[in-house]
N, C-alpha and C positions, 0 to 999 in steps of 0.2 A: 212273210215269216214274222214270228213274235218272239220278242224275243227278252230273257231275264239273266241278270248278271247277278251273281251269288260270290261267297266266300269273303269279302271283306270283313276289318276285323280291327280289335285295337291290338297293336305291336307295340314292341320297345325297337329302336334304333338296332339296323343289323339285322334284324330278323328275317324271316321271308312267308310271304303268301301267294298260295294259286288262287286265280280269280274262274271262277269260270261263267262261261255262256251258253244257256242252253236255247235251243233253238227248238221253236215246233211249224211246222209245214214240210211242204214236199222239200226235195229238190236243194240241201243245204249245199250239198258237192259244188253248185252252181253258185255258189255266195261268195263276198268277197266279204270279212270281218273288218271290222275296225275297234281301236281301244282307244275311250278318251278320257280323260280328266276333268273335273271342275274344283279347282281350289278354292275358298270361304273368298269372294271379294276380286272371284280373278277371270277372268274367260276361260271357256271350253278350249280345252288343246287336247290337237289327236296325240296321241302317246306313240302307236305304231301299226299295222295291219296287215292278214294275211291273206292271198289270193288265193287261188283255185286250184295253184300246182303247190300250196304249200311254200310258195316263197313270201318271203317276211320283208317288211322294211320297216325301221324305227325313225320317229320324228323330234325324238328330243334327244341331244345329245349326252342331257343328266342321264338318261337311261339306258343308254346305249353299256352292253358289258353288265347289266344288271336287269334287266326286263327282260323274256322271251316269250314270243306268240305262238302257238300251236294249236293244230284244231285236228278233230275226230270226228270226221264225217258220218262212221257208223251212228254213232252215238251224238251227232247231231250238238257238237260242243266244241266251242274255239276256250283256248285258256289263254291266260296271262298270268306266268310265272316271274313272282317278284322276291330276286333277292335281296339283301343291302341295304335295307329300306332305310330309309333319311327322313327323318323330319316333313323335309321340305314334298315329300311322293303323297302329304295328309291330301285327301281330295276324294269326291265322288268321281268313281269310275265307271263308267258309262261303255256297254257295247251295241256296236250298231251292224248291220248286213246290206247289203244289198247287191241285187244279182249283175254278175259281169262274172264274165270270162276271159280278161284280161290280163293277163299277168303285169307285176310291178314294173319289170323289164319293160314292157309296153307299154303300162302306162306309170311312169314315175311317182304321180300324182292319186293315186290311188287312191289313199285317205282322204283327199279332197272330193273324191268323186263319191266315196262311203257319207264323209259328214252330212253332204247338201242335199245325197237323195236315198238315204240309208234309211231302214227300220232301225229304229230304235228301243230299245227299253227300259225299266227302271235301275237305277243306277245304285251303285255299292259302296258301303263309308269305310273308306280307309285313314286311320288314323295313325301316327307312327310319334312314339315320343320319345323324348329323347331323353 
């Protein structure tokens, strides 16, 4: 799968952006998303990820009550909806796939299994000021 992350953007503090992901190949229903981050100066961190039945889990607890993941298999597109946004959320954001059938419930670790052996694609500049 190939995949491009769109919609990022410059904000003011509070604001909100959908990010989305469009996916091209067969077989997305079979994917398992991931959202990640890369701050100016900082490492890649998963943000949160969604599986195959549509269950979500988030990895950062700033985000947590503010972030949501959702995806549209028809249409071949996982989002991430950002409310609230803070200063601190400025970062390329990065989605990645990779197939599994999994669910988060099975495998807790999900996003770790997306990071190390996910498709990846080019990543989106959010900037948020304050």
């Amino acid at each position: 799968v190939q995949l491009q992350a769109s919609g990022g953007g410059l904000v003011q503090t509070g604001d909100s952006l959908r990010l989305s992901c469009a996916a091209s190949g067969p077989a997305f229903d079979y994917y398992a998303i991931g959202w990640f981050r890369q701050a100016p100066g900082k490492e890649r961190e998963g943000v949160g990820c969604i599986d195959v039945s549509d269950g979500t889990s988030y990895q950062l607890e700033s985000v947590k009550g503010r972030f949501t993941i959702s995806r549209d298999n028809i249409n071949k597109e996982a989002y991430l909806q950002m409310d609230s946004l803070k200063p601190e959320d400025t970062a390329v954001y990065y989605c990645a796939a990779t197939p599994s059938t999994l669910t988060i419930s099975q495998a807790p670790n999900l996003i770790r299994l997306i990071n190390d052996f996910g498709s990846w694609g080019p990543g989106t500049q959010v900037t948020v000021s304050s």
